[in-house]
C-alpha positions as CSV (number, residue, x, y, z in Angstrom):
1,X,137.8,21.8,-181.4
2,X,138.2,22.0,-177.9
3,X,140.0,19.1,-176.0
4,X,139.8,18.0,-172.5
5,X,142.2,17.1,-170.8
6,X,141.0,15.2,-167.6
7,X,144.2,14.6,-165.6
8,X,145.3,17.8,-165.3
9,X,141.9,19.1,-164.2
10,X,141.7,16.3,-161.4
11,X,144.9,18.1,-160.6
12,X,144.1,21.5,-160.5
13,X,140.8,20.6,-158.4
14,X,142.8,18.2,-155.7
15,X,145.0,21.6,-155.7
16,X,142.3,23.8,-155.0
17,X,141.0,21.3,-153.0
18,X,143.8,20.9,-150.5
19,X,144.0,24.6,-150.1
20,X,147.7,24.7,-151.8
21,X,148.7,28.2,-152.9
22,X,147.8,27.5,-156.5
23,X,149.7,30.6,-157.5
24,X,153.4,28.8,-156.0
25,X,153.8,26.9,-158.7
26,X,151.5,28.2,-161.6
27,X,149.5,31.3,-162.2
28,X,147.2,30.4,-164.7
29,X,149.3,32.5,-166.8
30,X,148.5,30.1,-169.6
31,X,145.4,29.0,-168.7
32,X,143.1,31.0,-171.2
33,X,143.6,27.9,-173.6
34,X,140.6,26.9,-175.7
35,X,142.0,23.7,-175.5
36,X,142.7,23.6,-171.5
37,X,138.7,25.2,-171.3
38,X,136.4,23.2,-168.5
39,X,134.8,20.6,-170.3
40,X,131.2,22.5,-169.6
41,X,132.8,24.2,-172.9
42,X,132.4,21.4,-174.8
43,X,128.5,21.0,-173.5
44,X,127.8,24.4,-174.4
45,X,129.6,24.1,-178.3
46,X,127.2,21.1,-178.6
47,X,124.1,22.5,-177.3
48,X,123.8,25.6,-179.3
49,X,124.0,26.9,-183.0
50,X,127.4,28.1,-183.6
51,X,128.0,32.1,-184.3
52,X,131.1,31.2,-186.2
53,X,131.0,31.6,-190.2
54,X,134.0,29.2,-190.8
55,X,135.2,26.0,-189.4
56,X,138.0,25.7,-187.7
57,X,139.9,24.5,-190.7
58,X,139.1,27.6,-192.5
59,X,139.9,29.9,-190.0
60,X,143.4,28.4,-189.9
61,X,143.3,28.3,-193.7
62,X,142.3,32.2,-193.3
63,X,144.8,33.4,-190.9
64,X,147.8,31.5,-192.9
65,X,147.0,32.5,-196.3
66,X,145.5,36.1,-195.6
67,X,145.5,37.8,-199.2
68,X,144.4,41.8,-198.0
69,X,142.9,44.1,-200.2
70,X,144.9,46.2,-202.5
71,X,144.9,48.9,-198.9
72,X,148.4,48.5,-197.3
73,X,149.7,51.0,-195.2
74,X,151.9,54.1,-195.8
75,X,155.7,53.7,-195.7
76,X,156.3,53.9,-191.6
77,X,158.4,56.8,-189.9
78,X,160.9,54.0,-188.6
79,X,162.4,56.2,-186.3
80,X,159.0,57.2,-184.7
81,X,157.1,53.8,-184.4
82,X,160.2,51.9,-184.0
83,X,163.5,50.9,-182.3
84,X,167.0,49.9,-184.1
85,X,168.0,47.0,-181.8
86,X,171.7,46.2,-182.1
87,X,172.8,43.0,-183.1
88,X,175.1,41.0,-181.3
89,X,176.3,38.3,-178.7
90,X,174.0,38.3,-176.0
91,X,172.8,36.4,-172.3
92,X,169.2,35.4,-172.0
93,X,167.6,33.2,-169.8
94,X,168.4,32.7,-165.8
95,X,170.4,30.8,-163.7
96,X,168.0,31.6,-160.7
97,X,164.8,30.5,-162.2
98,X,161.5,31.4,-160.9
99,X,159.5,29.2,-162.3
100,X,161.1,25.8,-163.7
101,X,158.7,24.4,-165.3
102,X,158.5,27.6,-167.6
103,X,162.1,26.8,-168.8
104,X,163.9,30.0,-167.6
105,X,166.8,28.7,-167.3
106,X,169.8,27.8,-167.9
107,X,171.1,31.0,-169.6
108,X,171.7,30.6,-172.9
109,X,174.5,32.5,-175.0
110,X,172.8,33.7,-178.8
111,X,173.2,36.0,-181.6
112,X,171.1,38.2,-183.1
113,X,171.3,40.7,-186.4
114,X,170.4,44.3,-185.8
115,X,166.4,44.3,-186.0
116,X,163.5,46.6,-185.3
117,X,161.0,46.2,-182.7
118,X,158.0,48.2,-182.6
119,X,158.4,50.9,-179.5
120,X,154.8,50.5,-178.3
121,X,152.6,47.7,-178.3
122,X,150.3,47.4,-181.1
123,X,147.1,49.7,-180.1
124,X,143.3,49.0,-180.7
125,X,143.5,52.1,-183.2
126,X,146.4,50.4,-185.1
127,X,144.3,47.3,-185.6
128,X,141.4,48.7,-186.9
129,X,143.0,50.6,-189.7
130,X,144.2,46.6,-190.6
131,X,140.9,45.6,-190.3
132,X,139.1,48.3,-192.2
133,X,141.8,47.8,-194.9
134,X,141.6,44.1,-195.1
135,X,138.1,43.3,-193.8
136,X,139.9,40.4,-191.3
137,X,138.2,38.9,-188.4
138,X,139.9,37.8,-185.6
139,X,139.8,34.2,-184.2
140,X,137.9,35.8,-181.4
141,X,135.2,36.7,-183.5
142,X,134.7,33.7,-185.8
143,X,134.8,31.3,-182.4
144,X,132.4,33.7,-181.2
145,X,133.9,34.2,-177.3
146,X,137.3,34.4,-175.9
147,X,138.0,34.9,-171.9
148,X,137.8,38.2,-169.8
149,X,139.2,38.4,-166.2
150,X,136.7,38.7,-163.7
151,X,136.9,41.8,-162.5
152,X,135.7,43.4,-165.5
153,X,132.1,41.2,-165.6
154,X,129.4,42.2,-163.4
155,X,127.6,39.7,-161.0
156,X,124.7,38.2,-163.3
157,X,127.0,37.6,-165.9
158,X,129.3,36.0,-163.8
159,X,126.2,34.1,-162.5
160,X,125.4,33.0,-165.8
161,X,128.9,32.1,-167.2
162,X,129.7,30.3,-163.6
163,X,130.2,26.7,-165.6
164,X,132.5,28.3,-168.0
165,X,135.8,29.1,-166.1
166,X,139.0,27.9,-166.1
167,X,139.8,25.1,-164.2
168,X,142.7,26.5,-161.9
169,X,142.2,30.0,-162.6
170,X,138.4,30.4,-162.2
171,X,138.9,34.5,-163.0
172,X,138.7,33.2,-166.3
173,X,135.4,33.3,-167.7
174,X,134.6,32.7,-171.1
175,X,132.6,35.1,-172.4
176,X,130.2,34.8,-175.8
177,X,130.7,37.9,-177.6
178,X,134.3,38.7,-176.4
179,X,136.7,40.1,-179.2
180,X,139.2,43.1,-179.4
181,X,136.1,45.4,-180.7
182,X,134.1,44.2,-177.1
183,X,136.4,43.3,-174.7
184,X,134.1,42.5,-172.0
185,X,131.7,41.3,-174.1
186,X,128.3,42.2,-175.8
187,X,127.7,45.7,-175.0
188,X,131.3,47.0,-174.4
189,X,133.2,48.7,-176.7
190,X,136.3,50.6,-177.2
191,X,135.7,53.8,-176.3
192,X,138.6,56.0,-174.5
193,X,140.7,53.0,-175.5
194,X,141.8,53.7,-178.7
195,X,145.4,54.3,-177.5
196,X,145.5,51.0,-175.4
197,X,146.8,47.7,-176.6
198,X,144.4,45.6,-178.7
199,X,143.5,42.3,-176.9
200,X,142.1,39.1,-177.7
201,X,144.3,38.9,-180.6
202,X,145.4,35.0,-181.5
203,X,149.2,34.0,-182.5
204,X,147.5,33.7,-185.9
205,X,145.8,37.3,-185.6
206,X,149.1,38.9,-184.4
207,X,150.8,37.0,-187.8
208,X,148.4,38.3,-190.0
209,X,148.4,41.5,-188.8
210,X,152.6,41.9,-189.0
211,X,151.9,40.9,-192.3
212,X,149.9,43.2,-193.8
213,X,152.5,45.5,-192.3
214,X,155.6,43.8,-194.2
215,X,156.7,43.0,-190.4
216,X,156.7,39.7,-188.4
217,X,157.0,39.0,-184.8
218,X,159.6,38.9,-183.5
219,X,161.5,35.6,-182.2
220,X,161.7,35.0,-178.4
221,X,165.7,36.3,-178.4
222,X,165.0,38.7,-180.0
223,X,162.3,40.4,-177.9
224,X,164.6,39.2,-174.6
225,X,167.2,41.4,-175.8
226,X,165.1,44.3,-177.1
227,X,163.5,44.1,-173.1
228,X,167.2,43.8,-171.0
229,X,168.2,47.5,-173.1
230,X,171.5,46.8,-173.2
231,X,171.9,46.0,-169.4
232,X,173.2,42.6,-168.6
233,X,171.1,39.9,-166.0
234,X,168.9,42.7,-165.1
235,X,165.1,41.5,-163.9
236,X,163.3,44.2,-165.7
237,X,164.3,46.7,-168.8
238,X,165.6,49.2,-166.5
239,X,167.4,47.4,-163.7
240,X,166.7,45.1,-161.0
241,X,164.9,47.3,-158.3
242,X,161.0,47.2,-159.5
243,X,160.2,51.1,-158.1
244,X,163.4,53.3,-158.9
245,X,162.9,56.6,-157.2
246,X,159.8,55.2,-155.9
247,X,157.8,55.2,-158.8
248,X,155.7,53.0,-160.8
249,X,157.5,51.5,-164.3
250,X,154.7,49.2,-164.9
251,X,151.3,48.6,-165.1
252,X,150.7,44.9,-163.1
253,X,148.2,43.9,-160.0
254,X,149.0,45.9,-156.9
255,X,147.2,44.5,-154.3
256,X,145.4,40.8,-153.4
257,X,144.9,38.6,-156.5
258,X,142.4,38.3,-157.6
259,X,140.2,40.6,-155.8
260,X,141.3,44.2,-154.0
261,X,143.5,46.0,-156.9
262,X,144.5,48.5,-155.5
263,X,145.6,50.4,-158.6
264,X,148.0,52.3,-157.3
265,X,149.7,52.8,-161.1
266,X,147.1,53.9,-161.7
267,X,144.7,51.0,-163.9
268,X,142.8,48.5,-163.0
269,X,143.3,46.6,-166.7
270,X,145.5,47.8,-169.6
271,X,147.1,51.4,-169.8
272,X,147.7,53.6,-173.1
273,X,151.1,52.4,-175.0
274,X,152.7,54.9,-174.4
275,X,152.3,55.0,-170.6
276,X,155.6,53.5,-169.2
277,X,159.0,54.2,-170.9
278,X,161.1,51.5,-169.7
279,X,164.7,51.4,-171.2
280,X,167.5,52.8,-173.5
281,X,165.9,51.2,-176.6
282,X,162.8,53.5,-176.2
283,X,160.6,50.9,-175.7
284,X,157.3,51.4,-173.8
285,X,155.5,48.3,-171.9
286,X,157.8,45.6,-172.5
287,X,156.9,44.5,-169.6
288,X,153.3,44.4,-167.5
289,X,150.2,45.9,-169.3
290,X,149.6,43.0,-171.8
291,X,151.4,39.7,-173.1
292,X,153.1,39.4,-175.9
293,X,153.4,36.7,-178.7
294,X,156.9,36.3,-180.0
295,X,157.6,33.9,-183.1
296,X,159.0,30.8,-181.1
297,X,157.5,27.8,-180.8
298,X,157.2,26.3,-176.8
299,X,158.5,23.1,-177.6
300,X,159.6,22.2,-181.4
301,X,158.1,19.1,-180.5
302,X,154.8,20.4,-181.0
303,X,155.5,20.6,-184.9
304,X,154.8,16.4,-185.1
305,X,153.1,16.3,-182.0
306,X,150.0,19.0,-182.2
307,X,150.9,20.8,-186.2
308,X,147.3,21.9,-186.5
309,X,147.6,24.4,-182.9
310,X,151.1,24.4,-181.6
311,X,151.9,26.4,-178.2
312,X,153.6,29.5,-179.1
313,X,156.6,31.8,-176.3
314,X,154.9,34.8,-175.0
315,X,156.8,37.1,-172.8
316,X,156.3,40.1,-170.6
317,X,153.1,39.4,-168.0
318,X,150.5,41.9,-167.6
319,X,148.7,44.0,-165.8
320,X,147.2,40.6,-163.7
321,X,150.9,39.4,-162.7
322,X,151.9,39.9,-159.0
323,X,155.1,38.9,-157.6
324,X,153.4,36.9,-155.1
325,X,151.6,34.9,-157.5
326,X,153.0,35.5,-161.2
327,X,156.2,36.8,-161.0
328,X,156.4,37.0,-164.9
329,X,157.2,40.5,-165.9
330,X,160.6,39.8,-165.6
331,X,163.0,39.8,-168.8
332,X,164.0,36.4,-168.4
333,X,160.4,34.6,-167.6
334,X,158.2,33.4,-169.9
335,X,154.8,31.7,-170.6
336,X,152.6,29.9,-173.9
337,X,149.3,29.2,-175.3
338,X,148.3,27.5,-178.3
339,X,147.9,29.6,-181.4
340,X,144.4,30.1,-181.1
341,X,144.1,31.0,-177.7
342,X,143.0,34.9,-177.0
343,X,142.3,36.9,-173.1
344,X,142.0,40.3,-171.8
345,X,145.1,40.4,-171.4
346,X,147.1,39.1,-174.4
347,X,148.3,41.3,-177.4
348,X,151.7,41.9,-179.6
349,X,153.7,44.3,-181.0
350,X,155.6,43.9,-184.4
351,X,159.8,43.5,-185.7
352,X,161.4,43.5,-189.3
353,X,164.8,43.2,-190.2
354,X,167.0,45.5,-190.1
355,X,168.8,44.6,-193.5
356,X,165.7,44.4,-195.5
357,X,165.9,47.3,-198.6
């Protein structure tokens, strides 16, 4: 399953190597690939007894083709749990890129069809009802690990997971046991989290999920417009000045990545979804707290080139970004991962069309 890729870790290692600031040019934003994993990875799926129930093949097979139980859920309150978008001729994208390799720019001049976007990221209490209903396990789960910043792992586990980082962003570790139910692992669980964003949630989880809701995700326009709230060339939802009144309208890293947090907004990982309300459109956490997984495909390339795990857009950082190292909680930025990839700090929230009866 997983691939290695041996040129770009030379890279990243001559990088770390020659003391470059890593960070200038990439983040490790999409690093948490299973397919970009250390090749230690690939010792350890050899050496021991898989956890997983299906292969690979039928995980896919899974996701794709979920058939639920006859359990759907009620008829939503649109105006409660959603936002009308409105349709329209829009801007996205940047002139004054960032980060070019991300493909920020140039803008780009689209359309879009009234739509509605979920108002709050899709919450660990929200996914279980879908997984009590439907009995599905996450990718997470079946691979049996998935990878958790960190700050979050004590010092013997970090010890004893030491050969299973991420090259280039060795805050990675991949962690046996990590899912959205444990997100640190064996022994953690979800308590006082309920309200937070569910993590270590796959492209293909997040699909399945909108499904069973009669939703999908929503396409990478789409969720650009829904985060600019009706202002034009803005950085973030609600203008371009990141503390207006000098408050915090985000949850992301303040402090020294990756140690020293300083938390002054308050969290050292994810916050409640409803802690930050962060435009016209009523939408809460577009940006900061976790990633999200939109529809798009990175590059429609992939679709010959890799069919079986294409990279998928995700937008909005999280609550690891820094401007000084991931300046990706802008509107405009972007980042991918393949469709099976899952972190601490990935997640989703939902759309549907606006027309549908």
């Amino acid at each position: 399953m997983l691939v290695s890729f041996h040129n770009s870790i030379l890279l990243s290692l001559c990088v770390l190597l020659l003391g470059v600031n890593f960070g200038a040019a990439d983040c490790g934003c999409g690093a948490a690939n299973r397919e970009k994993a250390a090749e230690k990875y690939l010792e350890r799926a050899n050496s021991e007894p898989s956890t997983a129930e299906e292969s690979h093949d039928d995980i896919k097979e899974t996701i794709i083709h979920i058939t639920p139980r006859s359990v759907r859920p009620q008829e939503e309150d649109l105006e409660a749990t959603m936002s009308l978008i409105p349709g329209g001729d829009y801007t996205i994208g940047t002139n004054k890129a960032v980060f070019e390799a991300d493909l920020e720019s140039p803008e780009k001049k689209i359309h879009v069809d009234n739509f509605y976007l979920d108002k709050y990221e899709v919450s660990n209490e929200k996914f279980r009802e879908f997984v009590d209903a439907t009995g599905y396990k996450t990718e997470a789960e079946k691979f049996g690990d998935s990878f958790v910043f960190e700050g979050f792992l004590d010092d013997a586990t970090k010890e004893e997971n030491k050969d299973f980082r991420v090259v280039g962003a060795e805050w990675w570790y991949k962690i046996k046991g990590a899912n959205w139910e444990h997100p640190e692992g064996e022994g953690s669980d979800l308590t006082g989290r309920e309200n937070h964003p569910v993590i270590h949630v796959s492209w293909r989880d997040a699909v399945a999920y909108c499904k069973w809701r009669k939703m999908r995700l929503p396409t990478e326009a789409e969720w650009e417009v829904a985060c600019r709230g009706g202002k034009k060339q803005r950085l973030f939802p609600w203008g371009d000045k990141l503390m207006p009144q000098d408050k915090h309208w985000l949850n992301i890293w303040q402090g020294e990545f990756p140690q020293g947090n300083s938390k002054e907004d308050g969290f050292m990982g994810t916050c409640p979804v409803d802690q930050f309300h962060q435009n016209s459109y009523d939408l809460f956490n577009i940006v900061g707290n976790v990633w999200e997984w939109t529809a798009d495909l990175w590059n429609p390339e992939d679709v010959e080139k890799k069919p079986e795990n294409r990279n998928r857009v995700k937008k909005g950082g999280s609550y690891l970004c820094h401007k000084s190292y991931c300046y990706r909680y802008r509107c405009a930025a972007r980042s991918q991962n393949t469709e099976d990839s899952s972190a601490g700090n990935l997640g989703f929230r939902c759309a549907r069309d606006a027309s549908r009866e």
